[in-house]
BAFI-3210 file (N, C-alpha, C; in Angstrom, 3 decimals, decimal comma, padded with zeros to 6 digits):
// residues 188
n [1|2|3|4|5|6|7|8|9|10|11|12|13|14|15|16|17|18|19|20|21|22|23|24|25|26|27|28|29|30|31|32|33|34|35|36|37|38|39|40|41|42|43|44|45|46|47|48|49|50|51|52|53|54|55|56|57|58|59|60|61|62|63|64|65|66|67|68|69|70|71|72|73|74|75|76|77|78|79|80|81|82|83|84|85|86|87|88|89|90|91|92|93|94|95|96|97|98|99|100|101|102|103|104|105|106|107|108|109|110|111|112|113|114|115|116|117|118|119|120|121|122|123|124|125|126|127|128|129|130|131|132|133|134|135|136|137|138|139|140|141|142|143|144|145|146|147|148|149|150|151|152|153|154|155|156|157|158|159|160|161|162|163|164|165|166|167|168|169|170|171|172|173|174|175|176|177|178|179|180|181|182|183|184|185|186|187|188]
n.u [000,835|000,699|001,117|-000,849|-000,401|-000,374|001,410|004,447|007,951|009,248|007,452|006,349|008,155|008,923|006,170|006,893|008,656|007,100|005,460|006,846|007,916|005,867|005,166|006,127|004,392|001,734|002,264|002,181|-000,227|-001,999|-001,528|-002,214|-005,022|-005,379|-003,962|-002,179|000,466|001,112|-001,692|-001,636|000,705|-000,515|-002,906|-001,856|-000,698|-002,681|-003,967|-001,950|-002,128|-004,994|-004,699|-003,019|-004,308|-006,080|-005,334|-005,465|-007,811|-006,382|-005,860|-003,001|-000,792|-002,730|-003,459|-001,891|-000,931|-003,113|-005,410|-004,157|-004,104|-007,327|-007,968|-006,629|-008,040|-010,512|-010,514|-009,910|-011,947|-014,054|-013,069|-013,504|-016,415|-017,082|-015,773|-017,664|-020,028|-019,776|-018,945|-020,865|-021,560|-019,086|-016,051|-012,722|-010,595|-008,592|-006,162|-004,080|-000,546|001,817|004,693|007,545|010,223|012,050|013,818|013,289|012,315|011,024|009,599|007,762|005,933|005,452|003,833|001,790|000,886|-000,355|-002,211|-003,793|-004,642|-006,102|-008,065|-009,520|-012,189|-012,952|-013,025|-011,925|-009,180|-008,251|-008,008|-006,276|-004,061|-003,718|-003,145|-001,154|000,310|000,848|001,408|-000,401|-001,921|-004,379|-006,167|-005,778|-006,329|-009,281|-009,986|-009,191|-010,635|-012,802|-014,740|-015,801|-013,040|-012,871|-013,880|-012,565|-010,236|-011,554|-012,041|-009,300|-008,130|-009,637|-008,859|-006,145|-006,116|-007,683|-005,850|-004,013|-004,939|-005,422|-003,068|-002,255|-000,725|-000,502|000,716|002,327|005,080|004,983|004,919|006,675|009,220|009,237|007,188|004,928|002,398|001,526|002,266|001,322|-001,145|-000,899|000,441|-001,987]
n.v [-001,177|002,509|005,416|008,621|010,638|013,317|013,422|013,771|012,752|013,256|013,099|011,084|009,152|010,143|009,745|006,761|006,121|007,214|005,280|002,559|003,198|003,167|000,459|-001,411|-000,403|-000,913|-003,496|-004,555|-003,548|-005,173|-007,671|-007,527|-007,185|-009,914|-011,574|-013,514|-013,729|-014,486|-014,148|-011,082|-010,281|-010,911|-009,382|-006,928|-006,376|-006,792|-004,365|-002,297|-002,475|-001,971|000,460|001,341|001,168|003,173|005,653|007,743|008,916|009,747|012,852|014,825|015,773|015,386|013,035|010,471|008,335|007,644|007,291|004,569|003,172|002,842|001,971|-000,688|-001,601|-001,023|-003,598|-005,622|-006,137|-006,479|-008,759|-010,697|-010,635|-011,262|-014,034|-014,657|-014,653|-017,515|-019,131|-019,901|-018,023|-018,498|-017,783|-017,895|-016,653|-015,702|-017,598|-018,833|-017,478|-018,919|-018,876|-017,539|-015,657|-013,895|-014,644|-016,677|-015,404|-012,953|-014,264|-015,049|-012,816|-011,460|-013,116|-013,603|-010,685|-010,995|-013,189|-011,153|-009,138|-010,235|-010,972|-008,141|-006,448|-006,302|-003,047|-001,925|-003,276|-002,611|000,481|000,641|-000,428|000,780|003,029|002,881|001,205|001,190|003,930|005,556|009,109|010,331|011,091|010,857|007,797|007,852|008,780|006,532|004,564|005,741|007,004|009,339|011,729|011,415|009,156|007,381|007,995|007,126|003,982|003,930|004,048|002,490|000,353|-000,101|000,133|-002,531|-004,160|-003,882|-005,033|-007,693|-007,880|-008,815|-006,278|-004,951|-002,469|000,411|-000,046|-002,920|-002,464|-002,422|-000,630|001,882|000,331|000,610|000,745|-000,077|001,826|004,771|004,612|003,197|005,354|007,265]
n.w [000,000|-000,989|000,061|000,513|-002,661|-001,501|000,408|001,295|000,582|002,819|005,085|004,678|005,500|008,089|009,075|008,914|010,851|012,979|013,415|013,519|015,985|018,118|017,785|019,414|021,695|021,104|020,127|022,890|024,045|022,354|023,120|025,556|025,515|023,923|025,678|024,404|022,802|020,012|018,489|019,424|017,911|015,172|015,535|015,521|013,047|011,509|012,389|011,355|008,547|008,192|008,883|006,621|004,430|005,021|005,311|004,087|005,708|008,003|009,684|009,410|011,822|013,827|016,898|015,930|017,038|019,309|016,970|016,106|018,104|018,501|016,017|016,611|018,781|017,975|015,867|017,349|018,996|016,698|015,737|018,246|018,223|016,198|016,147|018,103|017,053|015,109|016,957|018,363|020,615|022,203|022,780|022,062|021,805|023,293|024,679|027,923|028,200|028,568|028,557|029,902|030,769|032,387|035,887|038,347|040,000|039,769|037,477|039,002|040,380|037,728|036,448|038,650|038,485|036,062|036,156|038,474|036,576|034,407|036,154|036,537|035,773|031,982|030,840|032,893|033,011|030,660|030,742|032,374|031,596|028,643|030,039|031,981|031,297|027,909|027,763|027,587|027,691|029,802|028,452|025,518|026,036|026,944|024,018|022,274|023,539|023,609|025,621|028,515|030,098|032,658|033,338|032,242|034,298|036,795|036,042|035,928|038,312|039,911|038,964|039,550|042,610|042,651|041,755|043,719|045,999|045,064|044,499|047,120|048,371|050,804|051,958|051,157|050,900|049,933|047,329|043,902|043,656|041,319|039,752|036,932|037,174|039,758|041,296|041,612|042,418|044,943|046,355|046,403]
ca.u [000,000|001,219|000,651|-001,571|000,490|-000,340|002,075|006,460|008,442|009,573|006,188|005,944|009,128|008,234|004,828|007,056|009,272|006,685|004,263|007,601|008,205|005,071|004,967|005,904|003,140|000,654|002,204|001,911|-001,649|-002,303|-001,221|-003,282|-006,039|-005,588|-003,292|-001,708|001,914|000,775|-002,411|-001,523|001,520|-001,848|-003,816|-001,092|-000,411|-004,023|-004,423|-001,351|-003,185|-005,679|-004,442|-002,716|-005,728|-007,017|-004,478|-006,138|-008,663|-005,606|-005,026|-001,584|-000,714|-003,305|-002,906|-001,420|-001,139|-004,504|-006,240|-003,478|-005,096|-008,328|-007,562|-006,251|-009,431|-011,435|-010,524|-009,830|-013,983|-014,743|-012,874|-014,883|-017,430|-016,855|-015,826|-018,463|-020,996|-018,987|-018,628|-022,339|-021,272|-018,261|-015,046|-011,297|-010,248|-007,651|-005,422|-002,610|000,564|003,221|006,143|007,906|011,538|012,712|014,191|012,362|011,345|010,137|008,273|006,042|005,438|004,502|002,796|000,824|000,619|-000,772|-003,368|-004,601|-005,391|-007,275|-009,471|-009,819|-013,345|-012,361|-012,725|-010,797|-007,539|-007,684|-008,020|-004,989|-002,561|-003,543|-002,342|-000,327|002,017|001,156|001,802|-001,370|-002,397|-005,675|-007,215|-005,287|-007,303|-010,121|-010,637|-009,174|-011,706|-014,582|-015,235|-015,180|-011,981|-013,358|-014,665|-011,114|-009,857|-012,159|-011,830|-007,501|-007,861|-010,426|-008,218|-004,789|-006,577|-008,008|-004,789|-003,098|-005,560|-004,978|-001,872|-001,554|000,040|-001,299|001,141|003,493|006,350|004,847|004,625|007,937|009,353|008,931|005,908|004,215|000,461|000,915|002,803|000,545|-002,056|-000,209|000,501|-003,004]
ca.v [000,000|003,663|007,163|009,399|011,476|014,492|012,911|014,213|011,827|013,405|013,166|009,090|008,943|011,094|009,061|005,755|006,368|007,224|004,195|002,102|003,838|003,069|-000,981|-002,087|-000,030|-001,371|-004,837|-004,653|-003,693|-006,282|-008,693|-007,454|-007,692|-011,341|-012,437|-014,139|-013,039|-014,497|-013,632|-010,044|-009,657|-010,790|-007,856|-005,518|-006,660|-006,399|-002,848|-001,333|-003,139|-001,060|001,988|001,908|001,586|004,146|006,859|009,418|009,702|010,267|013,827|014,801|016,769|014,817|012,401|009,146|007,137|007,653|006,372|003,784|002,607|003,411|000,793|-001,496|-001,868|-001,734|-004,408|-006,531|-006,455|-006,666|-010,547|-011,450|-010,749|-012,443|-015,613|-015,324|-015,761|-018,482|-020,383|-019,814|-017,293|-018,793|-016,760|-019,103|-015,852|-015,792|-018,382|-018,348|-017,932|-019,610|-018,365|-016,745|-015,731|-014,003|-015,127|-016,978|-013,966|-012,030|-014,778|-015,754|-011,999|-011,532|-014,647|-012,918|-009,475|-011,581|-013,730|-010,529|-007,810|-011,004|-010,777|-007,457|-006,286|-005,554|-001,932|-001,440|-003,600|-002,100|001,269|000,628|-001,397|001,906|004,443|002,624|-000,128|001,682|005,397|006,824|009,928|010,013|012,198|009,634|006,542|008,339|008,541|005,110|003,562|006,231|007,476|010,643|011,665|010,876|007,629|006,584|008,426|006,405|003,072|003,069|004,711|001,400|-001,053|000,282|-000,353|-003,909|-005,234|-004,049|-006,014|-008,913|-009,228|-008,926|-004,806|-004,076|-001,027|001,611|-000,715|-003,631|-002,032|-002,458|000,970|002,413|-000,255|001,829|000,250|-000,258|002,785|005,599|003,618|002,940|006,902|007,758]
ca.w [000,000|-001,166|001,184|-000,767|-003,635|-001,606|000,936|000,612|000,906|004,202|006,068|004,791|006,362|009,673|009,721|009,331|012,040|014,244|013,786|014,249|017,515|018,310|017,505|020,943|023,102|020,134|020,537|024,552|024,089|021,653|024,021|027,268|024,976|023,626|026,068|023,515|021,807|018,236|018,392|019,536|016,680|014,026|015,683|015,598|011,385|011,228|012,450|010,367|007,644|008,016|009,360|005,660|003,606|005,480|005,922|003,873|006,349|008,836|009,551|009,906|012,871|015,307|017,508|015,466|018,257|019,652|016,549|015,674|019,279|018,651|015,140|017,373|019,549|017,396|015,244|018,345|019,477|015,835|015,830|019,096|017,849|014,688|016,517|019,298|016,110|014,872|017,698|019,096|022,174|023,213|022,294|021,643|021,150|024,269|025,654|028,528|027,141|029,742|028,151|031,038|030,488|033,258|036,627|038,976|041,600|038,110|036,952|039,768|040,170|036,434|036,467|039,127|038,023|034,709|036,758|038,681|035,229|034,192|037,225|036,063|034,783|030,757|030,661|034,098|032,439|029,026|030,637|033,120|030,214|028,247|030,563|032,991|030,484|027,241|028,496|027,173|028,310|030,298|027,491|024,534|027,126|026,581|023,114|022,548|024,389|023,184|026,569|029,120|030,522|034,164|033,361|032,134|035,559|037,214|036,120|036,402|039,798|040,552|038,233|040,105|043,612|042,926|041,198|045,161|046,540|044,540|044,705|048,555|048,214|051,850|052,016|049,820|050,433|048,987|045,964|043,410|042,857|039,493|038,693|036,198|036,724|040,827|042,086|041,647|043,360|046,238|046,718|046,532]
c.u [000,879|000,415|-000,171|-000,554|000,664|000,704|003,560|006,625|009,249|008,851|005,374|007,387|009,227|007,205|005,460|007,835|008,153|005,861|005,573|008,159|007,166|004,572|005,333|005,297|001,834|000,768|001,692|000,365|-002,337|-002,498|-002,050|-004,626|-006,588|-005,125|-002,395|-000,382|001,475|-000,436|-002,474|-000,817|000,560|-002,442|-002,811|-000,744|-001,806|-004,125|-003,263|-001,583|-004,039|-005,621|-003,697|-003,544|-006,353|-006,518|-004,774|-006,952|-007,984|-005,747|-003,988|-001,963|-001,797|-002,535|-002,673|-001,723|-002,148|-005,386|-005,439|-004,348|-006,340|-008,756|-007,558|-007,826|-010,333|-011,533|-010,356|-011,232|-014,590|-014,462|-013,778|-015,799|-017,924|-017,293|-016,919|-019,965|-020,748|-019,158|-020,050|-021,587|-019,795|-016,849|-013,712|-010,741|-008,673|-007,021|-004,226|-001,357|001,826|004,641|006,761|009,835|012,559|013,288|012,927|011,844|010,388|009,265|007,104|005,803|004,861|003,483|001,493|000,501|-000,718|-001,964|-004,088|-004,997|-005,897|-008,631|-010,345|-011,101|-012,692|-012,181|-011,918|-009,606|-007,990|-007,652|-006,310|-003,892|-002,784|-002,487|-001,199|000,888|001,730|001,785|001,260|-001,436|-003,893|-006,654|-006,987|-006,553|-008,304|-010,898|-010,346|-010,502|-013,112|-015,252|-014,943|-013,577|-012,236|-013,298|-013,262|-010,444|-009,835|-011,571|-009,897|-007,573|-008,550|-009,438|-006,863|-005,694|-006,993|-006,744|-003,878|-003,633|-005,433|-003,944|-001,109|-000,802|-000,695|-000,862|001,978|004,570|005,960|005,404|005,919|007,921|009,448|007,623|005,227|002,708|000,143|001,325|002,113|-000,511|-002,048|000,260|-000,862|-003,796]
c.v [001,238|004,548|007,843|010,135|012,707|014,456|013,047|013,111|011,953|012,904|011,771|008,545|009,044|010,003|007,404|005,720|006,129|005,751|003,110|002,591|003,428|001,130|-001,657|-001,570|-001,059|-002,767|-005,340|-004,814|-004,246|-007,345|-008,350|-007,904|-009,585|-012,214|-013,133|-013,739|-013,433|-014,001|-011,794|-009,339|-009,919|-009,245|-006,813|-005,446|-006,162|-004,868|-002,199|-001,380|-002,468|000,156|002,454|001,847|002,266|005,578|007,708|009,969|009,971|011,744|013,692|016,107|016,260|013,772|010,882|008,227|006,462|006,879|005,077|002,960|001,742|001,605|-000,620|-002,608|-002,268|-002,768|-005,554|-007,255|-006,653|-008,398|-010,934|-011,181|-010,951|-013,546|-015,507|-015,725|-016,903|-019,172|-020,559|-019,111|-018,191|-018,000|-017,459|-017,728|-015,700|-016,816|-017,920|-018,695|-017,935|-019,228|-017,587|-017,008|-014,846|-014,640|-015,820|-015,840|-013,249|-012,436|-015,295|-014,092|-011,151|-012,327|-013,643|-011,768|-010,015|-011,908|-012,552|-009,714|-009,176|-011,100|-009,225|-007,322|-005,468|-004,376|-001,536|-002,412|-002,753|-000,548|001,460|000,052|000,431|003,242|003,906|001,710|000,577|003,296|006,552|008,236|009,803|010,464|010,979|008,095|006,551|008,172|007,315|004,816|004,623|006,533|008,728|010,462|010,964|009,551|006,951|006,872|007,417|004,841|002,668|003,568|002,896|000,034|-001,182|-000,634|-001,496|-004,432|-005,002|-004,975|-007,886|-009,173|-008,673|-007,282|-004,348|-002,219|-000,608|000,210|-002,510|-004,056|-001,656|-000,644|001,076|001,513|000,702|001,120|000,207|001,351|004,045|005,856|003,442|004,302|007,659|007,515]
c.w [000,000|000,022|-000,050|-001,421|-003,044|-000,617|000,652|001,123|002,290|005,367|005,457|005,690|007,614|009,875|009,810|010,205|013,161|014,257|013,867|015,514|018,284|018,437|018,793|021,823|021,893|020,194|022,058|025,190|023,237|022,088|025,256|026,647|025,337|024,088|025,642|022,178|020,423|017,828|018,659|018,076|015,232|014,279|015,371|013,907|011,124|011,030|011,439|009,291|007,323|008,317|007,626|004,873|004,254|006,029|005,266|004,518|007,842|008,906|010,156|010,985|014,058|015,360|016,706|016,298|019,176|018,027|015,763|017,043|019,897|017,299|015,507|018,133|019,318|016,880|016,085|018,434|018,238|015,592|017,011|019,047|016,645|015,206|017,619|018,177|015,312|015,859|019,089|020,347|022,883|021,804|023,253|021,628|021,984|025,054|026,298|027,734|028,336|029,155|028,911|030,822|031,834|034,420|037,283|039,473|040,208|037,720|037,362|040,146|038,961|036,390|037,548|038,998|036,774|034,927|037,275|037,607|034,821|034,808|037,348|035,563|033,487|030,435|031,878|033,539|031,178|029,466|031,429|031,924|029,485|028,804|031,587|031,975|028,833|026,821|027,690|028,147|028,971|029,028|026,169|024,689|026,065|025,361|022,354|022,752|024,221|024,271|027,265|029,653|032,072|034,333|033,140|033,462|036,336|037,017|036,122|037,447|040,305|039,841|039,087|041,763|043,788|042,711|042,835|045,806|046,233|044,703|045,996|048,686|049,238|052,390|050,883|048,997|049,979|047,679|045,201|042,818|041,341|038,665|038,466|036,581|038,374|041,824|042,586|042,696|044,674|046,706|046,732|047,492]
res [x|x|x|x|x|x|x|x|x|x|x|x|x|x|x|x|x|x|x|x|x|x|x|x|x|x|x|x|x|x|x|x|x|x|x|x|x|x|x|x|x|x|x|x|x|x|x|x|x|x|x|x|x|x|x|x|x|x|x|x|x|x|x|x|x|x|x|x|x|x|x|x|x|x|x|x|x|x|x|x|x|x|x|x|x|x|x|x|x|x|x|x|x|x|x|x|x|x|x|x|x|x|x|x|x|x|x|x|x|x|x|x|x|x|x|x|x|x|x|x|x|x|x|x|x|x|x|x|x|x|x|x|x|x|x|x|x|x|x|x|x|x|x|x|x|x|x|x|x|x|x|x|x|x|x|x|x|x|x|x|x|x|x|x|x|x|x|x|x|x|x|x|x|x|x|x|x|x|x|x|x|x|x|x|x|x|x|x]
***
């Protein structure tokens, strides 16, 4: 697929830079989605897929990343709900993916980081992976996910607070310094 003609060859260059800069928060949240590393790197082929048959109705100068996101998302809920009419209401769409490569201590605290954003209600993880492991903005969240700014507020303030609960974070020092998804949380 070509950029439109009205497109320099500077600003296909500029716009491919950035959407490779961009391919590991888009993979990350591919994967919170589907759980699933192959199934995520499909969604994430998928959406640039269509983000390039559809880049004339890009403007330049907004937010890229927000509807590269937005792409993302959508086309995610548009497969389960493909396969949930396919497979009469039941949705294959996500399996665990045991592949765990760090140390031990790392991987039974991933492992459980992993198990609790599952226990997650879906719009409280996809709003926290958004702003907390993809490093949306609350406002970015927002239109992602097609909702108020509050409501995104809201549900990572409530997604941050259950995932302490879950995984045992009774105080500050629990809580691993610099975790981007528990730290905040634990200061509030």
């Amino acid at each position: 697929m070509e950029l439109p003609r009205t497109t320099s060859a500077k600003d296909a260059a500029d716009l491919r830079a950035q959407v490779l800069e961009l391919m590991p928060a888009l993979r990350a949240f591919g994967r919170s989605l589907t759980r699933n590393r192959t199934e995520a790197d499909d969604l994430v082929q998928e959406t640039l897929l269509k983000a390039l048959s559809n880049i004339d109705k890009f403007d330049p100068g907004t937010n890229l990343r927000a509807w590269l996101f937005t792409i993302l998302r959508n086309t995610y809920y548009t497969e389960i709900r493909k396969r949930r009419r396919e497979s009469d209401g039941i949705s294959t769409l996500s399996q665990q993916d045991s592949n765990m490569g760090p140390g031990q201590e790392w991987s039974v605290t991933l492992r459980s980081l992993k198990e609790a954003l599952e226990l997650l209600p879906s719009d409280q993880r996809e709003a926290l992976v958004l702003v907390g492991a993809a490093g949306l903005s609350y406002e970015e969240a927002a239109e992602v996910c097609g909702c108020a700014l509050g409501t995104i507020k809201s549900r990572v303030n409530r997604a941050r607070a259950k995932l302490l609960v879950l995984m045992g974070a009774n105080e500050t020092a629990d809580v691993v310094e610099g975790d981007a998804l528990a730290l905040s949380a634990a200061r509030s």
